[in-house]
N, C-alpha and C positions, 0 to 999 in steps of 0.2 A: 558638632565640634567636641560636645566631652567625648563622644563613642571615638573620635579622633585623637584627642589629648589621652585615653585611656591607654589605646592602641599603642603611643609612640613613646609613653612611658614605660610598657612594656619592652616594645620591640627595640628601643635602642640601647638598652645595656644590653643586649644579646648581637648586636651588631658589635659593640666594643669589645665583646668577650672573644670574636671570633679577631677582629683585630687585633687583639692582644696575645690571640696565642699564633697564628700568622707569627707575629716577631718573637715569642718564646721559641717557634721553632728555629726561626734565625739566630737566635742565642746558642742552641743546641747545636746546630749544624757549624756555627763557629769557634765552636768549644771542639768540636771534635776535631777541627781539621788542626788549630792550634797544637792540640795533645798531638797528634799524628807528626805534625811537622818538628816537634819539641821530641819524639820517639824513635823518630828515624835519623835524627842528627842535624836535620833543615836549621833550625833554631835553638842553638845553644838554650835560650833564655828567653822568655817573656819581659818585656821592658814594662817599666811601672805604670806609665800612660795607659798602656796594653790592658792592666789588669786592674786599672782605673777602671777604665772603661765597659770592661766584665762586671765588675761590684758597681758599678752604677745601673746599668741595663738592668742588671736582675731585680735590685732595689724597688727600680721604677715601675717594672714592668708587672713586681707582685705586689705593691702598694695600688698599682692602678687597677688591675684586678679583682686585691678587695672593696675596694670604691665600687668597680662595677656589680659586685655580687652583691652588696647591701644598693643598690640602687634597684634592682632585682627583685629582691626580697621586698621593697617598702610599695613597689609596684603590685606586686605578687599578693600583700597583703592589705589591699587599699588605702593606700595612704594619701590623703588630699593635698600633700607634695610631692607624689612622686615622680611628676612630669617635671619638677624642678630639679631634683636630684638625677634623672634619666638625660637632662637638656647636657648639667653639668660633669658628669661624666663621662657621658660620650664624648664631649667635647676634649675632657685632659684624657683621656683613655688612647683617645685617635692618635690626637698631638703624641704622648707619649711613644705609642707602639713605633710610628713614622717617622721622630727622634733615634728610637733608638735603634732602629734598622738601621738610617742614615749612618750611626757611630759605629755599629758594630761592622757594616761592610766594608770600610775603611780596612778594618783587620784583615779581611780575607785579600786586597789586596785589587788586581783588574780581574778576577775571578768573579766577584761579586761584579763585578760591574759586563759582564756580557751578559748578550742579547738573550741568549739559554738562560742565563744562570737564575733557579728560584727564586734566590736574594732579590736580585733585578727587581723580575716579578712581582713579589712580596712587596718591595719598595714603592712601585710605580702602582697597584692596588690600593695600598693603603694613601697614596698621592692623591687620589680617586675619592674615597672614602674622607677627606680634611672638608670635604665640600659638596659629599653626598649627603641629604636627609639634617641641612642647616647649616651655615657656614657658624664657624666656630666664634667669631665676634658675637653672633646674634644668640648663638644656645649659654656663651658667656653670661653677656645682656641680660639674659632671660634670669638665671641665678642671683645675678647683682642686685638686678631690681626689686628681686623676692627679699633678701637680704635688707634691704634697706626700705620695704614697705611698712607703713605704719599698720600695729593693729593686726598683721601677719607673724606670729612667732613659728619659731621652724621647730613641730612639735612631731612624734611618732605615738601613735596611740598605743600600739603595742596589743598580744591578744586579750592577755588581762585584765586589761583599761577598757572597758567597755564605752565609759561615762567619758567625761567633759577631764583630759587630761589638770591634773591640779598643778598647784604652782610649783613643786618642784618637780613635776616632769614635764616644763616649759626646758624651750632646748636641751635635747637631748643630744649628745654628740656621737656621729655618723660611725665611730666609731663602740658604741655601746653594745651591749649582748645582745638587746632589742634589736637592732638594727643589723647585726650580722650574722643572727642566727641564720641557719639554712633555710632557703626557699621553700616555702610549701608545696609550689606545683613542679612536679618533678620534669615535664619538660625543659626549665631556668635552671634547677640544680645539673642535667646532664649536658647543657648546654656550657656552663660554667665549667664544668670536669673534663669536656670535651677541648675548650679553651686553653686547659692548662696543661691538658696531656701532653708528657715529652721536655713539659718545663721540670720536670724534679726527678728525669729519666738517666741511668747511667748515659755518658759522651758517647759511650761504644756503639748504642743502640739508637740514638737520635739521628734523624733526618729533615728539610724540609719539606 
C-alpha cells in the first residue's frame, strides 16, 4: 500500500497536467478560429460573454496548473502529504479542464460539437477521465478529511529543513517558494512543459 500511495501521488498530477493542456489546446484552437472569423469579416465583434468566457478559461486552466506542478513537486520531493495534495488536484484540475472545454466549445459553434471534431474528442476524454483513477467525491473526501484531522498539520519540509519542521513553518501555503519551486526529477518538469505547450503560443500557430 505505501509503494501504492507513493505511486499515485506521483502519477496523478501528471494525469492532470496532460488534461489541462488537452483543454489549453482547445483554448488555442478557439482563439484562432475566433481571430479568423473577426479577420475576414464573419464577425464584426466579439460579444462580452464571448470574452468572459476567454479571461475565465485561461484564468482557470493556469491557476490549475500551478496546483498541479506543486503537487508534483511535493511528490517529487517526499513529502508525507503528498498523496493528499496529488488526490486534490487531480480532482479540481479534471473538473476544471472538462469545465472549460464544455464553455469554450459553445464558441466554436456545431463545429465543436461533430463527431470529427478534436474539441469533441477532447471533451468526451476528458468525460472519461472525471471517473478514471477515483471519482472525484472520494479524492475530495480524501483532502477534507486531512484538513480536518486532529494532530495532522498540513506541513512541507522543504530541502533545508532537514529536522522536525518548527512552529512557524506549520502550514505552509501551497502557494509558497517551497512549494513551487521546480520539480527535481526532470521527467515531472517535461511533463508539466509538455502540458502547457501551445498554451502561451501565438493564435496563428496553435492547433489541437
Amino acid at each position: 500500500m505505501t509503494l501504492l500511495r507513493e505511486h499515485f501521488a506521483a502519477y496523478r498530477p501528471l494525469v492532470t497536467a496532460t488534461a489541462l493542456g488537452g483543454a489549453a489546446a482547445v483554448f488555442d484552437t478557439v482563439t484562432t478560429v475566433l481571430s479568423g472569423r473577426q479577420a475576414a469579416g464573419d464577425l464584426p465583434w466579439l460579444r462580452d460573454s464571448a470574452l468572459i468566457t476567454l479571461g475565465h478559461a485561461h484564468a482557470q486552466l493556469t491557476t490549475a496548473l500551478l496546483g498541479t506542478a506543486a503537487a508534483a513537486h511535493l511528490a517529487d520531493s517526499g513529502f508525507d502529504q503528498a498523496e493528499t495534495w496529488s488526490c486534490a488536484m487531480k480532482a479540481h484540475g479534471i473538473d476544471t479542464a472538462y469545465r472549460a472545454v464544455a464553455e469554450l466549445g459553445l464558441l466554436l459553434g456545431a463545429t465543436g460539437y461533430r463527431a470529427d471534431s478534436p474539441v469533441a474528442k477532447t471533451h468526451r476524454d476528458l468525460g472519461g477521465l472525471l471517473y478514471a483513477d477515483g471519482i472525484h467525491d472520494s479524492l475530495y473526501r480524501t483532502a477534507g478529511k486531512h484538513h480536518t484531522a486532529s494532530g495532522s498539520p498540513f506541513r512541507h519540509p522543504g530541502p533545508s529543513h532537514p529536522g522536525p519542521p518548527s512552529t512557524d513553518q506549520a502550514i505552509r501555503p501551497p502557494w509558497s517558494h517551497s512549494a513551487v519551486t521546480p520539480c527535481s526529477t526532470a521527467s515531472s518538469a517535461t511533463a508539466m512543459r509538455s502540458a502547457s505547450s501551445g498554451f502561451t503560443r501565438s493564435r496563428a500557430s496553435s492547433s489541437v
